[in-house]
C-alpha positions as CSV (number, residue, x, y, z in Angstrom):
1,X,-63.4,-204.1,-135.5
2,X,-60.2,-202.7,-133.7
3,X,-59.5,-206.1,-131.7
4,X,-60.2,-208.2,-135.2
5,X,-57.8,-206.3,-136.6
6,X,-55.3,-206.5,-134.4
7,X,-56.0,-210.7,-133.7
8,X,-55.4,-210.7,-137.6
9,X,-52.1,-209.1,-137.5
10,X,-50.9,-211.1,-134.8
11,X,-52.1,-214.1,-136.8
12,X,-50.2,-212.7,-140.0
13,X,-46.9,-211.7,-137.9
14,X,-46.7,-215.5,-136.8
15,X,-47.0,-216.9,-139.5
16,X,-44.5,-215.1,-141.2
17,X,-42.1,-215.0,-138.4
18,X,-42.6,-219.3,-138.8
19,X,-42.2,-219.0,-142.6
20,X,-39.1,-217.0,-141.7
21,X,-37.4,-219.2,-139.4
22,X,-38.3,-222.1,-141.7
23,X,-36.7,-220.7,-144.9
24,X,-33.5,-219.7,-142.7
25,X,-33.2,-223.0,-141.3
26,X,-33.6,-224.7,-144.4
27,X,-30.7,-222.1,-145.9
28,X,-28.5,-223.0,-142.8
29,X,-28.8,-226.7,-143.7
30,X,-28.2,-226.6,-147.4
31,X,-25.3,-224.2,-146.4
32,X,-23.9,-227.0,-144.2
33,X,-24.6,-229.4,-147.0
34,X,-22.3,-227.4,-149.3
35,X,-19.7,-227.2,-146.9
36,X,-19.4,-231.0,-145.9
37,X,-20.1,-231.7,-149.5
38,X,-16.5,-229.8,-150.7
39,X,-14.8,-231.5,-147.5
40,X,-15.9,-234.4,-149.0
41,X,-14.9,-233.9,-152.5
42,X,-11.4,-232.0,-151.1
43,X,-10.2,-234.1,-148.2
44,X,-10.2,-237.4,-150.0
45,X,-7.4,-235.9,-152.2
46,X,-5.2,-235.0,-149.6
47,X,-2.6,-237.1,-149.1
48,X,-2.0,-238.9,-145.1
49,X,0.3,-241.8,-146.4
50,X,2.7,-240.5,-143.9
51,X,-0.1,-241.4,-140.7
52,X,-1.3,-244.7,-142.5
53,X,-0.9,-245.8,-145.8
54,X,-4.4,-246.9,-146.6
55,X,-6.2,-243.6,-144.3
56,X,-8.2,-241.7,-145.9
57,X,-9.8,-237.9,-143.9
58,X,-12.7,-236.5,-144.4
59,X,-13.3,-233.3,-141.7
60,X,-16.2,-231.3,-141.2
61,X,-16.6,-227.5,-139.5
62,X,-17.9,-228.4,-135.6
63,X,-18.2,-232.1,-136.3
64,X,-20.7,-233.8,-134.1
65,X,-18.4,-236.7,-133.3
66,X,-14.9,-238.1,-134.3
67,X,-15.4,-241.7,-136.4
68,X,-12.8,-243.8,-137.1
69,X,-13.7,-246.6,-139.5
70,X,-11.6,-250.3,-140.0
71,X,-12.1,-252.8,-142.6
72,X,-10.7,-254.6,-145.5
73,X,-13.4,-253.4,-147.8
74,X,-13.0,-250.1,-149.6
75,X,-16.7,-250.3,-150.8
76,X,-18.0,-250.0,-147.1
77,X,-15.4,-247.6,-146.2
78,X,-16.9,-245.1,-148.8
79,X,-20.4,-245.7,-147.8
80,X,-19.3,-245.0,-144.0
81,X,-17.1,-241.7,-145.2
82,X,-20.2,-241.0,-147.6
83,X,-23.2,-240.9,-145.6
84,X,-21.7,-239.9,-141.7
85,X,-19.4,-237.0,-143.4
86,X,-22.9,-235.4,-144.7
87,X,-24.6,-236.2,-141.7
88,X,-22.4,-233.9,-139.6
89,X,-19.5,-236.2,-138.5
90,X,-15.6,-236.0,-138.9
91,X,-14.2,-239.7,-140.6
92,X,-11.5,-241.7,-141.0
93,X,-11.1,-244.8,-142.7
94,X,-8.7,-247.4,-142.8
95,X,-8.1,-251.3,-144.1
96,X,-5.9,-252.9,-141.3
97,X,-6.7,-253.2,-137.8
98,X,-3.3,-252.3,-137.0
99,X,-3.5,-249.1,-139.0
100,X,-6.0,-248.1,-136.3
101,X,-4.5,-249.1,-133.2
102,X,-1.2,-246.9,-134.5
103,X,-4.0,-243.9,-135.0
104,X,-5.9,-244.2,-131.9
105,X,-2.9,-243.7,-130.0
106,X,-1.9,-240.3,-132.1
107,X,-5.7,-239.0,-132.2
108,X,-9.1,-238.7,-130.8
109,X,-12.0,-240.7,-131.7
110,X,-15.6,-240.4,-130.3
111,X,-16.2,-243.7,-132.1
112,X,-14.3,-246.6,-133.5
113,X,-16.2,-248.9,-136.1
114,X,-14.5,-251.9,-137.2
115,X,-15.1,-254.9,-139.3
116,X,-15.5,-258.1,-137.3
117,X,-14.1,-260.9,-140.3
118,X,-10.8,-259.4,-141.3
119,X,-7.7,-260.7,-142.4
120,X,-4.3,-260.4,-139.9
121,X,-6.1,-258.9,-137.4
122,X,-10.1,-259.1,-136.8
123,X,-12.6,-256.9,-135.1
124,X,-12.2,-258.8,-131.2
125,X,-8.6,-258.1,-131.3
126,X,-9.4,-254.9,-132.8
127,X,-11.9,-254.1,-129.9
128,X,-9.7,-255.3,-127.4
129,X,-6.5,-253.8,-127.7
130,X,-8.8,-250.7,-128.5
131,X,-10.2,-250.7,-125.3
132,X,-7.0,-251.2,-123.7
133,X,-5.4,-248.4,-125.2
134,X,-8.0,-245.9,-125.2
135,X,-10.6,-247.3,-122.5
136,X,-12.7,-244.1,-123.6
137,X,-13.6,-244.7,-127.2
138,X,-16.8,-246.4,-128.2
139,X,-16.0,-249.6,-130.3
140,X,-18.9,-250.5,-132.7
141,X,-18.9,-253.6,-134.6
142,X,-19.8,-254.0,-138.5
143,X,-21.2,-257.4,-139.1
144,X,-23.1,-259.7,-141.7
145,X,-25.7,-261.3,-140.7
146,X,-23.4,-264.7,-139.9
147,X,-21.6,-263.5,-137.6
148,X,-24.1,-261.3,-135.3
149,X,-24.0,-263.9,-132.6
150,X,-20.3,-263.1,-132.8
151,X,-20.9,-259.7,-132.9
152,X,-22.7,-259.8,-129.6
153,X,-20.0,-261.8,-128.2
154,X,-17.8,-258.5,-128.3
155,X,-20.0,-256.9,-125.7
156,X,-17.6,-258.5,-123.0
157,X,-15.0,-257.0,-124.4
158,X,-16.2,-253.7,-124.0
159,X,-18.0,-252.9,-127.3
160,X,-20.9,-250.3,-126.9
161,X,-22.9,-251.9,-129.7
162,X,-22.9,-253.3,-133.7
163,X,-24.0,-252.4,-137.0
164,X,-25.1,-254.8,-139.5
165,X,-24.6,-255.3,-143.0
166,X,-25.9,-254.0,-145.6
167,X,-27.3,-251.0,-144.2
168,X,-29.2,-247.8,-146.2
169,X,-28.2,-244.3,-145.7
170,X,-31.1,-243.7,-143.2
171,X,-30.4,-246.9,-141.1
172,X,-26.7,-246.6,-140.4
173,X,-27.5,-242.5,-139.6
174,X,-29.8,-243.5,-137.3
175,X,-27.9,-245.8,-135.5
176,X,-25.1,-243.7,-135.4
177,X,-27.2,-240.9,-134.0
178,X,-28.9,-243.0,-131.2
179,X,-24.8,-244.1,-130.6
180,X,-24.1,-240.7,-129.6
181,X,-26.8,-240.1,-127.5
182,X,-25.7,-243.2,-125.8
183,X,-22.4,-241.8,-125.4
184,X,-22.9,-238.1,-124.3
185,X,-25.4,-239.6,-121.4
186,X,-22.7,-241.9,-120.4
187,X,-19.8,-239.3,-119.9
188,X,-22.1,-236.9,-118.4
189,X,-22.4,-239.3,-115.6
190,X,-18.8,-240.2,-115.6
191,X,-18.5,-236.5,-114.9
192,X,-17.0,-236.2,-110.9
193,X,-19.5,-235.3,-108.8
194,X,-19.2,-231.3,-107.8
195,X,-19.9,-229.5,-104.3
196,X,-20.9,-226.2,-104.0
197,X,-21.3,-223.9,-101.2
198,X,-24.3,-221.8,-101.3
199,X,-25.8,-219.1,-99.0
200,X,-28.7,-219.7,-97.3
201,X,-31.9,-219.7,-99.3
202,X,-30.1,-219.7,-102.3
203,X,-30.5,-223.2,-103.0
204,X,-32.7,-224.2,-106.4
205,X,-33.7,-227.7,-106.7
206,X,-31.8,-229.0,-109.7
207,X,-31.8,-232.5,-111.6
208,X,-28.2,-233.3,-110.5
209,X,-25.7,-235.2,-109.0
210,X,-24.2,-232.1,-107.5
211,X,-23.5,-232.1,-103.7
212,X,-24.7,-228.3,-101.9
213,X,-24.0,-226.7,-98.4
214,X,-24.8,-224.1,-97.5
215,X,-22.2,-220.9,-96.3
216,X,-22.5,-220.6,-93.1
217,X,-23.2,-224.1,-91.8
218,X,-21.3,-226.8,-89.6
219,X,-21.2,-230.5,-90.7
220,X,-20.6,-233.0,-88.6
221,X,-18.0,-236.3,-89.5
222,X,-21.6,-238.2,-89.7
223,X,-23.4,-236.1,-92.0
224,X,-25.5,-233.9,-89.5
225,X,-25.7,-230.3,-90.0
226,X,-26.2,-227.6,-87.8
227,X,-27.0,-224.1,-88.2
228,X,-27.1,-221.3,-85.9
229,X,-29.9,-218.9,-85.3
230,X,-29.8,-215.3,-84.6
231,X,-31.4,-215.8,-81.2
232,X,-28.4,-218.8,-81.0
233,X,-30.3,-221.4,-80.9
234,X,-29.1,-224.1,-83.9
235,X,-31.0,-225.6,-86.3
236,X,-30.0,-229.9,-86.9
237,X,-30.6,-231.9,-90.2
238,X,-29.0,-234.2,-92.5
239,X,-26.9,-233.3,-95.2
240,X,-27.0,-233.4,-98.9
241,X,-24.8,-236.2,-99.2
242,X,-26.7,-238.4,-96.9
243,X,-30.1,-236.4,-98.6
244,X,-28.4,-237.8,-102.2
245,X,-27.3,-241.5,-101.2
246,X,-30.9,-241.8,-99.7
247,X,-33.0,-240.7,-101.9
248,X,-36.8,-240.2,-100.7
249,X,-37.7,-241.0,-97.5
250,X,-40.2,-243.1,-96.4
251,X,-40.7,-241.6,-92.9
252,X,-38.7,-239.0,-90.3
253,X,-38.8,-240.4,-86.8
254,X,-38.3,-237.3,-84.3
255,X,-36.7,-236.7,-81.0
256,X,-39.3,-235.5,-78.6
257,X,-39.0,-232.4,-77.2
258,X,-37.7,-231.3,-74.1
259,X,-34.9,-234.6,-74.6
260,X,-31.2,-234.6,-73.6
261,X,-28.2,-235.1,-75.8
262,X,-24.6,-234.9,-76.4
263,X,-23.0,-234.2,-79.3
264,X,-22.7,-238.2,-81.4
265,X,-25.6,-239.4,-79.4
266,X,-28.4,-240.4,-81.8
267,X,-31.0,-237.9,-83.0
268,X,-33.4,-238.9,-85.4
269,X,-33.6,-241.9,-88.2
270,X,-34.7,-241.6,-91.6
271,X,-37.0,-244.8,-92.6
272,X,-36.6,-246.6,-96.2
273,X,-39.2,-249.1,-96.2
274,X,-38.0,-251.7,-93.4
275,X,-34.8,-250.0,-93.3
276,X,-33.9,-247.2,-91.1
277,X,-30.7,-245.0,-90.8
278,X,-29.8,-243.3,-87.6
279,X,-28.6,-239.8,-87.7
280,X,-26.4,-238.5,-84.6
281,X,-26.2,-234.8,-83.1
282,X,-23.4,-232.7,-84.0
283,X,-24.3,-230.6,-80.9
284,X,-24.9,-231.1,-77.4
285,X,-28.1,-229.5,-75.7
286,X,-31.5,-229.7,-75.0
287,X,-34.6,-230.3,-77.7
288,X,-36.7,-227.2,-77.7
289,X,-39.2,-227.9,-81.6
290,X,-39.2,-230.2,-83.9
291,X,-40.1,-229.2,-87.6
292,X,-43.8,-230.7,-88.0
293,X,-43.6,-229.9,-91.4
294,X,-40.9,-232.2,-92.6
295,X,-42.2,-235.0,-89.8
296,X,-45.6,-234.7,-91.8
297,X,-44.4,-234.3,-95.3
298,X,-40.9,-236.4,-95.7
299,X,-41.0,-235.5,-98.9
300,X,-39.4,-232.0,-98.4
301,X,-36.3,-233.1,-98.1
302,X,-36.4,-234.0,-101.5
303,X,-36.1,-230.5,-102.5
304,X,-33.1,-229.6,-99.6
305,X,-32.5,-230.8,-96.0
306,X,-31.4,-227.3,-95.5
307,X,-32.3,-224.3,-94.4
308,X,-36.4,-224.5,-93.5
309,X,-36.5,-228.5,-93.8
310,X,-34.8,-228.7,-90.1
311,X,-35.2,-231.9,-88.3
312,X,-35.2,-230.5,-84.9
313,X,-34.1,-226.8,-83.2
314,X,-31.5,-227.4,-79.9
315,X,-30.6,-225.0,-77.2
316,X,-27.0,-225.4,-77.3
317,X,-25.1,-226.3,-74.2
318,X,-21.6,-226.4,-75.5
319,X,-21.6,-225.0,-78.6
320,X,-18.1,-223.7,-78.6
321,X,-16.9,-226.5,-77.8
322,X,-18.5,-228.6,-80.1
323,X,-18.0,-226.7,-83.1
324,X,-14.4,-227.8,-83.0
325,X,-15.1,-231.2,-84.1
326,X,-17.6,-229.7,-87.1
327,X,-16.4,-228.5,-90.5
328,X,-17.5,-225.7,-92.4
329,X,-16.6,-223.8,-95.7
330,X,-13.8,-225.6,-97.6
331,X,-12.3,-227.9,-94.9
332,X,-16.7,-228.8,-94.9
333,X,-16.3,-229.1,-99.6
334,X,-13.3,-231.2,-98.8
335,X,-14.8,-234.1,-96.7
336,X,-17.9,-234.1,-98.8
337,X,-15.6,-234.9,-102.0
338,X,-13.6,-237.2,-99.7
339,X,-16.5,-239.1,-98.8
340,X,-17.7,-239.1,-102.5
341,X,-14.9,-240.6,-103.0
342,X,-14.6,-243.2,-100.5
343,X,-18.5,-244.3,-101.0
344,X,-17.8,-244.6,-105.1
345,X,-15.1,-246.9,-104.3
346,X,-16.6,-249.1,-101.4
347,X,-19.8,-249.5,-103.8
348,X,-17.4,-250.4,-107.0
349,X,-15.7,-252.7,-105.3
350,X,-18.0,-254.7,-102.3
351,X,-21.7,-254.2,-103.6
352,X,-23.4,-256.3,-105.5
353,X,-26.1,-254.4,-107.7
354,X,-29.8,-254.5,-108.2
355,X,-30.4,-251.8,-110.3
356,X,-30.3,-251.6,-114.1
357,X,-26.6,-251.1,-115.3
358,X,-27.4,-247.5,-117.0
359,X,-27.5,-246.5,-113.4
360,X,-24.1,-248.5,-111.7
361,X,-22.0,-245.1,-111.0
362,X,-19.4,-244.2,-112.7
363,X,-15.8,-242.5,-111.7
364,X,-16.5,-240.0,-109.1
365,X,-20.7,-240.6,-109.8
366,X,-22.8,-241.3,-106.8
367,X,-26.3,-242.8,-107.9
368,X,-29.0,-240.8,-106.3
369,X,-31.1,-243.4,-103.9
370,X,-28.1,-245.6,-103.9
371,X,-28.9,-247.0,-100.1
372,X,-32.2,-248.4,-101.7
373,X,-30.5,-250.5,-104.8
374,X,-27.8,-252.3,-102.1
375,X,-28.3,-255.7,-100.2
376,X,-29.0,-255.6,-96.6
377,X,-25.3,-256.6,-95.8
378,X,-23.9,-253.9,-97.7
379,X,-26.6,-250.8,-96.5
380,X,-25.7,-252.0,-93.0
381,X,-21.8,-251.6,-93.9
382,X,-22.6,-248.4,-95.6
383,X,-24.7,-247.0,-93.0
384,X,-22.1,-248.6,-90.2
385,X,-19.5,-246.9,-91.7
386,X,-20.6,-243.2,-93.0
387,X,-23.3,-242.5,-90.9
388,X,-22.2,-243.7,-87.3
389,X,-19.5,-241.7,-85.0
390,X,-16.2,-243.4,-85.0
391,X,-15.8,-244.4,-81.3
C-alpha cells in the first residue's frame, strides 16, 4: 500500500510540475506578446525622417534577428513589420532601394528583404550593391509569382533565398524562421577554426572543427607527433590536423618492428580507399611495438590520434637532437593555425569540389574528410605539399 502510495504521488507531482511549466510558459509568451505588441503600437510613431524619409522602426527586447525591409508598397511593408515584429524580430522598412543602401551602411541587419519590380532602383541592383557593401547580410527577394524565374536569377548574385507573394502570417514566419536557421549554421562554420592545447588524457571527443594537442607533445613540420615516455621511450602518431583533413581511415599500414629510421624517413601510411598518405618520423631510432589496437581498429583515431591511439613506440637514438626541428606549446598552436590557414586557401583557390556546397569551407573552416571530396591531382598536391618533408 506504502509503494502505491508513493507511485501515486510521484505520478501527481509530475503532472503538476508539467501543468506548472506549461502555464508559465504560456505567461512568458503572452508577456512577450504584450511587449512586442506596445513596440509595435509605440515605435511606428517615432519619428526617423532624419535616417530615411520613408523608415519606419519597429524594435523588440532580445530580437531574434535584425530585418530590413525594401519596397514601393506600404501595404506589404505593414504586413512584414506586422507579423515578424510579433514573431520575435527587430524591423525596418523602407520604399526606395536607395534608402536602404544609405542604412545598411549606418546599421546592422541579419536580413535584408527587398522587392524585386521597383521603380528607380530594383531588387538585383538592390542585392548587388547590398552584397557589395555588406558581403554579410542575407538578401531575400519578395516576388509575384511572374517574376520567380527572375527571382532565382538573383541567386548569382548572392541572394540566400525569396519569398513569394501573397504570403499568410504562418507562411512568411515560417520561411523566415527556416532563413535563420540557414544563417546561424552558415556563420558558425565561417567561425575560424580554434587550436587548443590540452593535457594528456584530457581530450573529449567533440563534434567540431576545433584543432587539439596535447601539452607536452612535439609535432613535427609534417604532422607526426611524438611523445615521450617516462621510461624515454617516445610514442609516434599523426596529428589532429592531418586526423581532421582525413577523416576516417580506411586502413593503418605499420612499420615492422625491430626497423631502422631517421627522423623524415617514412613511417607509416594511412589508406583512403585506393589512396594512401605517407606519414614521416619526427624522430630517429629503432622500432620497438606497434599499437595492435589502432592497426586492428582504424577507427580509433576517429576519437584522437593521441595519447593511447600511438602508431608505433621508438627507442630514440638522437632525441636531443631531433627535438630541435619539432614544435611544441605555442610555437606547436602557431603552425597548426598557419597551416589552417594555408590549406583553406590552397583549397579555395586550386580545388575543384565534389561535395555538396553546404560543406565548401568557409574563412578559416577546414571541412572534416576534406582529402576524400578532392580530385586525385589536387590530394596528390595536398598530400605533396603538407605531409612530405621539405628537402
Amino acid at each position: 500500500m506504502g509503494v502505491f502510495l508513493l507511485i501515486v504521488a510521484i505520478i501527481l507531482f509530475v503532472i503538476a510540475d508539467l501543468i506548472i511549466r506549461t502555464v508559465l510558459k504560456k505567461a512568458e509568451e503572452k508577456k512577450l506578446k504584450k511587449q512586442r505588441e506596445e513596440a509595435l503600437a509605440v515605435n511606428l510613431k517615432l519619428d526617423y525622417s532624419h535616417e530615411s524619409k520613408t523608415l519606419k522602426r519597429v524594435e523588440v527586447p532580445n530580437p531574434r534577428a535584425r530585418i530590413l525591409a525594401v519596397d514601393d508598397e506600404e501595404i506589404v511593408l505593414d504586413s512584414f513589420r506586422k507579423i515578424l515584429v510579433l514573431a520575435g524580430y527587430s524591423v525596418d522598412t523602407v520604399q526606395t532601394g536607395r534608402e536602404a543602401l544609405g542604412l545598411i551602411q549606418k546599421r546592422h541587419y541579419d536580413f535584408l528583404f527587398t522587392d524585386l519590380k521597383m521603380p528607380e532602383m530594383d531588387g538585383i541592383e538592390v542585392c548587388k550593391a547590398a552584397k557589395h557593401l555588406r558581403p554579410d547580410i542575407d538578401v531575400i527577394i519578395i516576388t509575384g509569382y511572374a517574376t520567380v524565374e527572375s527571382a532565382v536569377e538573383t541567386m548569382k548574385y548572392g541572394a540566400m533565398d525569396y519569398v513569394q507573394k501573397p504570403f499568410t502570417e504562418d507562411e512568411l514566419v515560417e520561411m523566415v524562421n527556416k532563413f535563420l536557421i540557414r544563417r546561424q549554421e552558415r556563420i558558425k562554420k565561417q567561425l575560424k577554426s580554434r587550436v587548443h592545447i590540452t593535457h594528456i588524457g584530457e581530450y573529449e571527443a567533440q563534434d567540431t572543427i576545433d584543432f587539439y594537442i596535447p601539452g607536452g607533445v612535439f609535432i613535427a613540420p609534417w604532422h607526426t607527433w611524438a611523445g615521450i615516455t617516462e621510461s624515454g621511450e617516445v610514442h609516434v602518431g599523426m596529428d589532429d590536423f592531418a586526423c581532421k583533413i582525413i577523416g576516417k581511415a580506411d586502413a593503418v599500414e605499420a612499420p615492422n618492428p625491430g626497423m631502422e629510421v631517421k627522423q623524415g624517413q617514412l613511417l607509416f601510411n594511412i589508406r583512403l580507399g585506393q589512396n594512401t598518405v605517407p606519414f614521416h618520423s619526427p624522430i630517429s631510432g629503432r622500432i620497438i611495438q606497434v599499437n595492435g589496437n589502432v592497426i586492428e581498429n582504424p577507427d580509433r583515431l576517429e576519437l584522437t590520434s593521441y595519447e593511447n591511439n600511438w602508431i608505433c613506440k621508438i627507442d630514440a637514438e638522437k632525441l636531443e637532437d631531433d627535438i630541435k626541428n619539432l614544435k611544441i606549446g605555442q610555437e606547436a598552436v602557431k603552425y597548426f593555425e598557419e597551416e589552417i590557414d594555408r590549406l583553406h586557401a590552397y583549397i579555395k583557390k586550386s580545388v575543384t569540389k565534389t561535395h555538396d556546397e553546404a560543406n565548401i569551407p568557409a574563412d578559416g573552416h577546414i571541412y572534416i574528410g576534406e582529402l576524400r571530396a578532392v580530385p586525385e591531382k589536387d590530394f596528390n598536391a595536398i598530400v605533396n605539399d603538407f605531409f612530405l618533408p621539405k628537402a
